[in-house]
C-alpha positions in Angstrom: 39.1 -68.0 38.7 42.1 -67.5 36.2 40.4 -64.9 32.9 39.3 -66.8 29.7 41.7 -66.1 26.8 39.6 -67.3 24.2 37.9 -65.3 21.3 36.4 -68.0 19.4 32.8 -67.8 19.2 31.0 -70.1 21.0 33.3 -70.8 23.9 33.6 -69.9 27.4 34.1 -66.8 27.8 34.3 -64.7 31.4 32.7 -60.8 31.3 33.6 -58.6 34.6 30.3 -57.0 35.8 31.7 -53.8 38.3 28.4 -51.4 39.6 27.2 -49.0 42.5 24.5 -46.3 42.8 22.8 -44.1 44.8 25.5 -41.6 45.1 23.4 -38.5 45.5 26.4 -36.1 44.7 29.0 -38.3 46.1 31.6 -38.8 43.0 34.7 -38.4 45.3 35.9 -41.4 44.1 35.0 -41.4 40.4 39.0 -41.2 39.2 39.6 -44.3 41.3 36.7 -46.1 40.0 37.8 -45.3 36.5 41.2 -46.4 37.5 40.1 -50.0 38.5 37.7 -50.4 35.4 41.0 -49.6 33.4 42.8 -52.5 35.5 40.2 -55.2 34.8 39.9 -54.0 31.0 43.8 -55.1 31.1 42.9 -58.1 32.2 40.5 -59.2 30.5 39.6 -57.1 27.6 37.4 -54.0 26.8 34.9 -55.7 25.9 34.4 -58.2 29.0 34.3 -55.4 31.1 31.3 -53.2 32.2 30.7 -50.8 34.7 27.1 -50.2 35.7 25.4 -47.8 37.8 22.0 -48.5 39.7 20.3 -44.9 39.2 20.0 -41.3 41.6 23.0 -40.3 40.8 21.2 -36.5 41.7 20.2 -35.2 45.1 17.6 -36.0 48.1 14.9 -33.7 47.3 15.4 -31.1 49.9 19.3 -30.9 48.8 20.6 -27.8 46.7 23.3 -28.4 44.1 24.6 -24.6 45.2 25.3 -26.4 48.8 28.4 -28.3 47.3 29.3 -25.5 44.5 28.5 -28.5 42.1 26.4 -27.9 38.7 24.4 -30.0 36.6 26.6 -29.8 33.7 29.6 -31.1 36.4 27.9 -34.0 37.7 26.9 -35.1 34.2 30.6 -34.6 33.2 31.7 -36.6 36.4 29.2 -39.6 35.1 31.1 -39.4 31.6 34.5 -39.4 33.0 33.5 -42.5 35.2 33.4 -44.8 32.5 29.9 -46.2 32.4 28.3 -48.3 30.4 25.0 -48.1 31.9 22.9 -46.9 34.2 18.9 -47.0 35.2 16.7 -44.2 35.9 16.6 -43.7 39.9 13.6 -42.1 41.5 15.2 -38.8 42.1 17.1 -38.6 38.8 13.1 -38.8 37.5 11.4 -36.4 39.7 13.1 -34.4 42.8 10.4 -31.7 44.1 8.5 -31.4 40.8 11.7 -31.1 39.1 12.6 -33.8 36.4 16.4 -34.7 36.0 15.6 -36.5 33.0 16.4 -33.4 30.0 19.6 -33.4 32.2 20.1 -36.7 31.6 20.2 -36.2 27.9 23.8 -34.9 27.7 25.5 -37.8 29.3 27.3 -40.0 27.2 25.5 -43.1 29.1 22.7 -45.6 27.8 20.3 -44.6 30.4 17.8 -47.8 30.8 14.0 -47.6 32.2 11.4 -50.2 30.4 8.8 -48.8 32.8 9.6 -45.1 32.4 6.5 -43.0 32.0 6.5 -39.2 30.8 2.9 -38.0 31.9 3.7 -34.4 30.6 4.6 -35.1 26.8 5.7 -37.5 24.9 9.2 -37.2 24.7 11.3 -40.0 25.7 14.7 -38.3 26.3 16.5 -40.9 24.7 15.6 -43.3 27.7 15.5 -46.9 26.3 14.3 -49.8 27.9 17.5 -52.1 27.2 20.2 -52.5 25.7 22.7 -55.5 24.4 25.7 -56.2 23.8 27.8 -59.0 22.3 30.8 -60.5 23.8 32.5 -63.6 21.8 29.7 -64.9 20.1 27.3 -64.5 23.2 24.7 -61.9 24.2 24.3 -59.9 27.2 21.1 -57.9 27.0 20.7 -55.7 30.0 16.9 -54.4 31.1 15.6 -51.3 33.1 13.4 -51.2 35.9 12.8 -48.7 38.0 10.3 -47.7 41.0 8.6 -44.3 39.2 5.0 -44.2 39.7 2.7 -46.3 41.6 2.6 -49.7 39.4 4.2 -53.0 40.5 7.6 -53.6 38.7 6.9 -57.4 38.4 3.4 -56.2 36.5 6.0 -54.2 34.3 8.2 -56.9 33.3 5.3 -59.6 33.2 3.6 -56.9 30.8 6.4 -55.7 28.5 6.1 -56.2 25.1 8.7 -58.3 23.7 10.3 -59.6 27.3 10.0 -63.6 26.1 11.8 -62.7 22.8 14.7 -61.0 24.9 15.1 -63.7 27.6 15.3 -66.3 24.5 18.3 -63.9 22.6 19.8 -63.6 26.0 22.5 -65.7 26.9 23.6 -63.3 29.7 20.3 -61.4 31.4 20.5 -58.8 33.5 17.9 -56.5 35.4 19.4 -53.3 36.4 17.2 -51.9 38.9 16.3 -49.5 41.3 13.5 -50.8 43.4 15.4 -52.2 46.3 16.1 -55.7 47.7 13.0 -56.4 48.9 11.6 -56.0 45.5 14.3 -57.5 43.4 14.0 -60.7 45.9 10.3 -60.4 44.8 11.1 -60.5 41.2 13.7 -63.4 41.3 10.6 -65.7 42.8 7.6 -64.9 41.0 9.2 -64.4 37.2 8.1 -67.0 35.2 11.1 -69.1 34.2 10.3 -67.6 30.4 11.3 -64.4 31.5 13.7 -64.8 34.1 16.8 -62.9 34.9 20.3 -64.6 35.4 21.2 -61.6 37.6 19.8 -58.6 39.3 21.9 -55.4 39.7 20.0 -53.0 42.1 19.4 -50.1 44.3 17.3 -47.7 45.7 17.7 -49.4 49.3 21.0 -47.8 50.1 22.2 -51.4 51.3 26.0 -51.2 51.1 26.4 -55.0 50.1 24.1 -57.8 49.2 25.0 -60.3 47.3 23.0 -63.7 46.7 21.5 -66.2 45.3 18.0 -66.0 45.2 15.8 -68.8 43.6 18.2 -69.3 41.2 18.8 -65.8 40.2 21.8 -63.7 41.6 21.0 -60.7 43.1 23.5 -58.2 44.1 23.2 -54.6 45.6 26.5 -52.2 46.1 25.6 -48.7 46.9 28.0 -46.4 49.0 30.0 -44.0 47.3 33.4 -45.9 48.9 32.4 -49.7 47.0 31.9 -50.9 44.4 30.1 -54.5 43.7 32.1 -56.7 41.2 30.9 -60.0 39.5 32.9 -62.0 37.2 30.6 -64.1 35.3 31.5 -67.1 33.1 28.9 -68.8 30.3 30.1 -71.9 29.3 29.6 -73.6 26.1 26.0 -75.2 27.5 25.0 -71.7 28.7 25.8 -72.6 31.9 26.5 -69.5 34.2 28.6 -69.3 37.4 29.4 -66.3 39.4 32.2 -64.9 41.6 31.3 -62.5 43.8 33.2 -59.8 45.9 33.2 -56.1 47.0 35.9 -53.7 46.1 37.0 -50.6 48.4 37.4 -47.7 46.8 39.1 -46.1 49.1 41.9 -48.4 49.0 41.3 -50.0 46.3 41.8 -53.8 47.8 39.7 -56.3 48.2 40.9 -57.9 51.6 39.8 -54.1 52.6 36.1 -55.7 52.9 36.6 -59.2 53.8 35.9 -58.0 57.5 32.8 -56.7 56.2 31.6 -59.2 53.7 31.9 -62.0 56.3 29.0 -59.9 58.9 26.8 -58.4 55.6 24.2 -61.2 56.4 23.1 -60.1 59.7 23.4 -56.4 58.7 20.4 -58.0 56.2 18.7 -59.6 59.1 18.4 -56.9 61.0 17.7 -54.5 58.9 14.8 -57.3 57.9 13.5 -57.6 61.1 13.5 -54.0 61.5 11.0 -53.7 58.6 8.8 -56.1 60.1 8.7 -55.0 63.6 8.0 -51.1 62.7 6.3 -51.8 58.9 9.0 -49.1 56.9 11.7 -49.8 54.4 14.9 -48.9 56.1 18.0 -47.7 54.4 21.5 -48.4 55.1 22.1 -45.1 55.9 24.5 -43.0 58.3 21.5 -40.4 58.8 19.2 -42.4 60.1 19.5 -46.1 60.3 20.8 -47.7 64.1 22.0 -50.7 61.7 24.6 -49.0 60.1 25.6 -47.3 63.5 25.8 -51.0 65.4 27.0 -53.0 62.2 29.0 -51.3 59.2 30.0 -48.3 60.7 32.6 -50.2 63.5 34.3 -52.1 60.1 34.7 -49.1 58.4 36.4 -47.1 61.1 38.8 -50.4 61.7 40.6 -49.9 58.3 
């Protein structure tokens, strides 16, 4: 799909969606992923062009910042330098062993999104908003929060904000960023009411390393590993119509044939990882440590290249 060079109002127009997430310490590759936001902003503008991150950008609970020499203030920094637009709350940025993340969080230069945050100590905020928009040619792309923070049902959330009808009606681009996992964001894309529906759903939480589909008419698309990043270019047409090209970029390499290998088997990593779920009732992640998925499926594609 050749880039829209338009900048009328009202035309077509093409925006360049690029996201990951749960990287838990890992910002190895933040100059590369800095590097190929820069490219695409060539391309096709700075203002068609967002990066996005999916949330727990800080550590597993039981991990010490003092075991990689890396401090708050230097992760924060990292986030900053990475070029983000936007991220959601995760549920260890939130709370990590009675610990919140979230006065951290109040030194990054980043819009950080949660409409069902909940502060049960006081009643600061920390700057956490529920959404933001933003306006590209003539159209708007408003992009909503969700995360998985206390024991409430994210669809309930959404269903139950206040104003959700009057942002799906000024939308013409929007977006869920979430961090509640696949299962979950498949949930949301069937039981919204059309009213209130998303176009697309960026999430984590899950740890899948890709996932990208269409589900009841909502795209949903998960990239979290410290090596990829997701990439969407999305073009709104003059009618509002919305169609999507999907891939996975390596940042390792930074190409995509890097992950065609991959892209072509991610299906029955879902599968499995499904039937997994069923057969011993937990939510597996996609994850080296303890997942036999990733041993059997991703890991063999990754040690190819």
């Amino acid at each position: 799909m050749k880039p829209s060079n338009s900048n009328k109002e009202g035309s077509s127009i093409e925006i360049v969606i690029l996201h990951n997430g749960d990287q838990h310490l890992c910002f190895e590759n933040r100059e590369v992923t800095k590097k190929i936001k820069d490219e695409y902003i060539k391309k096709y503008g700075n203002d068609h062009v967002f990066l996005l991150n999916t949330g727990d950008i800080f550590p597993y609970k039981s991990f010490k910042f003092d075991n990689k020499g890396i401090t708050i203030d230097e992760l924060i920094n990292w986030m900053n330098e990475s070029g983000y637009n936007a991220m959601t709350l995760g549920n260890h940025d939130y709370l990590n062993e009675n610990i919140s993340y979230c006065n951290c969080l109040v030194k990054a230069n980043i819009p950080i999104l949660c409409a069902n945050f909940h502060n049960n100590n006081n009643n600061d905020n920390y700057n956490i908003l529920p959404h933001i928009s933003f306006e590209v040619c003539g159209k708007k792309i408003i992009i909503f929060g969700i995360s998985r923070l206390r024991d409430t049902d994210p669809l309930d959330d959404i269903i139950n904000f206040k104003g959700i009808s009057d942002l799906r009606k000024k939308a013409d681009i929007f977006i869920a960023l979430t961090h509640i996992g696949i299962n979950r964001d498949e949930r949301l894309a069937n039981k919204l009411p059309k009213e209130i529906a998303f176009d697309i759903i960026i999430g984590g939480h899950t740890h899948d390393t890709f996932f990208q589909e269409e589900v009841n008419g909502v795209f949903i698309s998960h990239a979290l590993n410290p090596n990829y990043l997701g990439r969407l270019i999305v073009n709104i047409d003059n009618s509002s119509k919305i169609k999507i090209q999907n891939g996975l970029i390596s940042l390792r390499k930074y190409d995509d044939e890097y992950c065609n290998e991959f892209r072509k088997n991610y299906r029955t990593i879902i599968c499995k990882r499904r039937e997994l779920c069923q057969e011993t009732k937990k939510c597996w992640d996609l994850t080296p440590k303890d997942d036999d998925v990733y041993k059997i499926f991703i890991k063999p594609h990754c040690e190819k290249y």
